[in-house]
C-alpha positions as a Python dict, from the first residue, in 0.01 Angstrom:
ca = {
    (1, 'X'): (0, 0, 0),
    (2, 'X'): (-361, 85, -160),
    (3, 'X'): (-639, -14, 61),
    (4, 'X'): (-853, -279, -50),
    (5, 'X'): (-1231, -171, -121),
    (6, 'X'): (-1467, -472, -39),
    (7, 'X'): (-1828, -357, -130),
    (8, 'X'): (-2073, -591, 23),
    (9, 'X'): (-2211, -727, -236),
    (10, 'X'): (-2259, -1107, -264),
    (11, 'X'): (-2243, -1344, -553),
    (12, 'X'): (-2310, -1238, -894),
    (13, 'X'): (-2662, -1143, -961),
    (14, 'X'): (-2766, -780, -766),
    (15, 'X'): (-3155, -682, -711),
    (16, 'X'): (-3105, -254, -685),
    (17, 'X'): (-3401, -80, -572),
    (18, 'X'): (-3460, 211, -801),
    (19, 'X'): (-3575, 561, -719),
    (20, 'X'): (-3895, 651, -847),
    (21, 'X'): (-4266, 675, -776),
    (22, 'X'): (-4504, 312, -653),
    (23, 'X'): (-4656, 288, -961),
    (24, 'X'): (-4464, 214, -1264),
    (25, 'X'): (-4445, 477, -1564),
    (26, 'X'): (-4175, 354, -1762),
    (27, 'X'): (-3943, 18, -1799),
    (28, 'X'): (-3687, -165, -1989),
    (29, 'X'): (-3347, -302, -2049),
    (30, 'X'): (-3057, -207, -2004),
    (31, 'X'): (-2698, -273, -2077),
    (32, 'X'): (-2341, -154, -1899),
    (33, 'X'): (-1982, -170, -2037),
    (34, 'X'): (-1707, -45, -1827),
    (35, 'X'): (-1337, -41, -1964),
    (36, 'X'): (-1226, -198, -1615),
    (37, 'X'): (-1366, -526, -1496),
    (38, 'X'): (-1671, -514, -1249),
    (39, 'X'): (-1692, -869, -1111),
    (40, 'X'): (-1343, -932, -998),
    (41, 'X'): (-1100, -968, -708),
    (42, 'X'): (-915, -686, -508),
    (43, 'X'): (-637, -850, -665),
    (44, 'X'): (-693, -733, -1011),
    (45, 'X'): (-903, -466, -937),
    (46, 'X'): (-642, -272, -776),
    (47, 'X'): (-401, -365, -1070),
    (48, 'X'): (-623, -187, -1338),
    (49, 'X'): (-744, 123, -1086),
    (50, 'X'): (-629, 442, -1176),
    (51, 'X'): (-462, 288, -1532),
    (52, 'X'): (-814, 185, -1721),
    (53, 'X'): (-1227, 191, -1588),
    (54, 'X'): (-1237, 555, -1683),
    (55, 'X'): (-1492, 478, -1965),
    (56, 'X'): (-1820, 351, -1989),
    (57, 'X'): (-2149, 291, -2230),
    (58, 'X'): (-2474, 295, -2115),
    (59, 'X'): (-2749, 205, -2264),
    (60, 'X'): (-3172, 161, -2212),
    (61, 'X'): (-3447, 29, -2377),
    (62, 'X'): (-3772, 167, -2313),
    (63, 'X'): (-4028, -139, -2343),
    (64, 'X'): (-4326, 123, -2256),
    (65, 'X'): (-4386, 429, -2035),
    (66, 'X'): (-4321, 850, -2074),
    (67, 'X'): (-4096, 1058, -1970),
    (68, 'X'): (-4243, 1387, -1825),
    (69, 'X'): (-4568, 1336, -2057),
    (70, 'X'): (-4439, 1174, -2416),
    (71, 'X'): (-4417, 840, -2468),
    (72, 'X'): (-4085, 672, -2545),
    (73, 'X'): (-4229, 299, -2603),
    (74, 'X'): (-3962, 79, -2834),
    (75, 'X'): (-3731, 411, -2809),
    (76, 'X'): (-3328, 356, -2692),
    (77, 'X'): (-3078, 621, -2587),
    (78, 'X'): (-2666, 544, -2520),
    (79, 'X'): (-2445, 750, -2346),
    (80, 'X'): (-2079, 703, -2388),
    (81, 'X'): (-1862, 834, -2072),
    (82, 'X'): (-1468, 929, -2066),
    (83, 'X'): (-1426, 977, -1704),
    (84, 'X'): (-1122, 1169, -1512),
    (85, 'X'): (-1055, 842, -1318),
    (86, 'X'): (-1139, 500, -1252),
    (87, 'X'): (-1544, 490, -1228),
    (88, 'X'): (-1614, 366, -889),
    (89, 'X'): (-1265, 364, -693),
    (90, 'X'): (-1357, 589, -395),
    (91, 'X'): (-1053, 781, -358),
    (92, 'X'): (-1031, 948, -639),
    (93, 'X'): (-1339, 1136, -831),
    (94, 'X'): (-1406, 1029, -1158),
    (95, 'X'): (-1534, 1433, -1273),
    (96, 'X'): (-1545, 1601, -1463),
    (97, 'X'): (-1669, 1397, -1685),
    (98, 'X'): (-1731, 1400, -2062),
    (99, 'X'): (-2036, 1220, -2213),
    (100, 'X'): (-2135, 1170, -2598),
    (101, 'X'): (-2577, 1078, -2563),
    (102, 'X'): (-2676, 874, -2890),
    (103, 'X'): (-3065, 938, -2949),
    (104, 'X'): (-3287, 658, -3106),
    (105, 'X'): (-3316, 790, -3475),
    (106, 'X'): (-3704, 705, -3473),
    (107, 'X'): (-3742, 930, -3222),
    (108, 'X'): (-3917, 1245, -3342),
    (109, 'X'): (-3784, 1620, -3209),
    (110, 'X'): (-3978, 1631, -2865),
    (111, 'X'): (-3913, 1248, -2804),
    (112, 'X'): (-3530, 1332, -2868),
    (113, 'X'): (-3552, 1589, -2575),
    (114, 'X'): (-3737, 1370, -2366),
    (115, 'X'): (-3419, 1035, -2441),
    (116, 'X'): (-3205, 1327, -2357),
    (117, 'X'): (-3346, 1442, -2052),
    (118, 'X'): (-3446, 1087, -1915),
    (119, 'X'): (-3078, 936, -1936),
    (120, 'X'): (-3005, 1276, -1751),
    (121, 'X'): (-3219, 1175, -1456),
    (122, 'X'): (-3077, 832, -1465),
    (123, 'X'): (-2709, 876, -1445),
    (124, 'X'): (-2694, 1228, -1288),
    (125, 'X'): (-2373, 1390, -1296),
    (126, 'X'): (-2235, 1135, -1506),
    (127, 'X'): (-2401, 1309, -1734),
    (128, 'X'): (-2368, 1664, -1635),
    (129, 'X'): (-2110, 1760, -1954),
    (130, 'X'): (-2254, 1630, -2256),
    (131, 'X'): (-2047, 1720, -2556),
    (132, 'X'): (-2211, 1586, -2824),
    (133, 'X'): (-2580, 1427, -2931),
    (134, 'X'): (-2612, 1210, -3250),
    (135, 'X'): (-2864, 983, -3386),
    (136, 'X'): (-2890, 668, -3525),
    (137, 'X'): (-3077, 299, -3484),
    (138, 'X'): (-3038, 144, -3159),
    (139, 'X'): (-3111, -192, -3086),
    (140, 'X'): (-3087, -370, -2770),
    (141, 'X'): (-3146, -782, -2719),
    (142, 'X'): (-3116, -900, -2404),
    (143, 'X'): (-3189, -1329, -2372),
    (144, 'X'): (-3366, -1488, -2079),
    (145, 'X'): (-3364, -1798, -1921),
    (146, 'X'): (-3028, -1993, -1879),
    (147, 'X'): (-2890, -1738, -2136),
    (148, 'X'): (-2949, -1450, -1910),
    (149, 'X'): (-2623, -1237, -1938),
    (150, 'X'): (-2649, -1263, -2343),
    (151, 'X'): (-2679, -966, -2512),
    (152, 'X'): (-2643, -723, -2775),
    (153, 'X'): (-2619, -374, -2860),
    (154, 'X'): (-2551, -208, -3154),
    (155, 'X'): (-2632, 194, -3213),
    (156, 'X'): (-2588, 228, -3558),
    (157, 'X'): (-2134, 237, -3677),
    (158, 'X'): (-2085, 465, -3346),
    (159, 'X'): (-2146, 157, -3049),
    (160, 'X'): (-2139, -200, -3012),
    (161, 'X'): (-2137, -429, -2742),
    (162, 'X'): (-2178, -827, -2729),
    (163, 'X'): (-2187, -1006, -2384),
    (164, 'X'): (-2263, -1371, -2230),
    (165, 'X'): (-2359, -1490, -1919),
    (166, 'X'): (-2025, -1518, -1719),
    (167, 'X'): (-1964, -1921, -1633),
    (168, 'X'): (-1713, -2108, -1420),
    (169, 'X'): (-1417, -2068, -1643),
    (170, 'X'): (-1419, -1705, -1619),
    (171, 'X'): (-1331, -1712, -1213),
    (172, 'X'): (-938, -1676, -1214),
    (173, 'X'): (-821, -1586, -847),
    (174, 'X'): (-1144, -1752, -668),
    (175, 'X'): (-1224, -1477, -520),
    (176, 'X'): (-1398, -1313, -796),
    (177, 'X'): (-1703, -1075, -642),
    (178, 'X'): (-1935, -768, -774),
    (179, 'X'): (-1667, -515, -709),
    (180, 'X'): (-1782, -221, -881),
    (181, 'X'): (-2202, -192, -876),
    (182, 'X'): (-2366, -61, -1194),
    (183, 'X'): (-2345, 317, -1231),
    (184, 'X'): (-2685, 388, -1243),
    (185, 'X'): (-2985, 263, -996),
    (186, 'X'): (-3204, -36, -1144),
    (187, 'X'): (-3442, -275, -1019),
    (188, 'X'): (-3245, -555, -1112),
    (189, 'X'): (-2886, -652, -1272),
    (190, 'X'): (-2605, -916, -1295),
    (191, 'X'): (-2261, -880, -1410),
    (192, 'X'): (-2171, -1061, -1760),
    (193, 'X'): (-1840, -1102, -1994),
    (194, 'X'): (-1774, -866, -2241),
    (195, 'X'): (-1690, -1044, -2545),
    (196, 'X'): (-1672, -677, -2764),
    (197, 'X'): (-1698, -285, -2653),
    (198, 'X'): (-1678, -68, -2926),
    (199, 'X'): (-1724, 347, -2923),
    (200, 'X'): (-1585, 439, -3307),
    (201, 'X'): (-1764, 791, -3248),
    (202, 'X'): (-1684, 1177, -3247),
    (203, 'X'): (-1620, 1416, -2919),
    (204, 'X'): (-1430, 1236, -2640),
    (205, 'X'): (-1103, 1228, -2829),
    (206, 'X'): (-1058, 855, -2786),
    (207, 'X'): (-1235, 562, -2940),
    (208, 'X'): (-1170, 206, -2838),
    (209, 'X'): (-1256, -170, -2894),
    (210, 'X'): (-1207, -373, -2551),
    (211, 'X'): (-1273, -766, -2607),
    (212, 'X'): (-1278, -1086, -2310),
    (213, 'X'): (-1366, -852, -1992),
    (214, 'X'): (-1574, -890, -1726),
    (215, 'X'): (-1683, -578, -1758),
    (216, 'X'): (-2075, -565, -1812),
    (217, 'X'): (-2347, -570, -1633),
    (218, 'X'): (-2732, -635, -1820),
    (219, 'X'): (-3028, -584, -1639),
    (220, 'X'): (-3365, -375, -1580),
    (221, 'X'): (-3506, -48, -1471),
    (222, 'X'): (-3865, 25, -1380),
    (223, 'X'): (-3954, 412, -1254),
}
């Protein structure tokens, strides 16, 4: 019988110290789609690992700040991720990894490099194979208040995803917990339902459209 993993995370909204300097030089949203569900039980968890959760989109919006010297204020970047295995499950590695990075087509040439090399630093060796780089207008909402969880991202016909805050109906076994954490290091984040994850793009061989997960998380990163 597969062992159960049992993070220790509790409830549904996470506060992740990043890794960076004190003082702030860049911050914004961001927005995570897995093809597995995050906030779940061991239940179901272990009934999708190793079958699905081998993709992923990420995606940040710088509000204002620089990367390395140029500023990237109002500027997005997406990565889209086909993994070797489920994305978290600890007993098996998820590398190599392929990754498709969509750059923010009001970027100029040097701000291009600097998306590129700043969604590097965030997700590491996610990141590490990077088989294509297109462009093309990115726009990322993300709603506050008691519509926290809401949001949207679209990166021009190659990405789209639409969440909303998860609510009571969407607990099925009851014992329904962050399972997987957010692939990437942020100051703050909560899990939300996926109501559509699309990647219709070139270079990972596979494209798909996953609707009604609970597979998102939308938060914020500060460095």
């Amino acid at each position: 019988m597969r062992k159960l993993y049992v993070p220790v995370f509790v409830g549904i909204a996470l506060m992740v110290v990043s890794a960076g300097p004190g003082n702030a030089a860049i911050k914004g949203d961001y927005i995570e789609a897995r093809s597995a569900d995050v906030y779940t039980g061991p239940c179901f968890a272990n009934g999708e690992v190793g079958l699905v959760g081998n993709e992923a989109i990420l995606a940040w919006r710088i509000k204002e700040g620089d990367w390395r010297g140029t500023s990237l204020n109002g500027l997005g970047v997406v990565a889209v991720v086909k993994a070797h295995a489920t994305l978290g499950d600890p007993y098996h590695s998820p590398y190599p990894a392929e990754s498709v990075l969509i750059v923010d087509q009001r970027a100029t040439p040097r701000q291009r490099l600097a998306l590129q090399a700043f969604a590097a630093a965030m997700a590491g060796k996610l990141l590490s194979h990077v088989v294509r780089v297109e462009t093309a207008p990115i726009h990322l909402a993300l709603a506050q208040g008691e519509q926290h969880g809401t949001a949207r991202l679209v990166a021009g016909n190659l990405v789209r995803i639409e969440t909303r805050s998860l609510c009571h109906g969407d607990d099925i076994c009851g014992n329904e917990f962050v399972y997987y954490p957010p692939l990437i290091q942020l100051t703050h984040a909560m899990p939300a339902f996926t109501l559509e994850d699309s990647f219709q793009g070139k270079g990972l061989d596979v494209v798909w459209n996953h609707m009604g997960k609970r597979s998102a998380f939308v938060g914020s990163f500060t460095l």
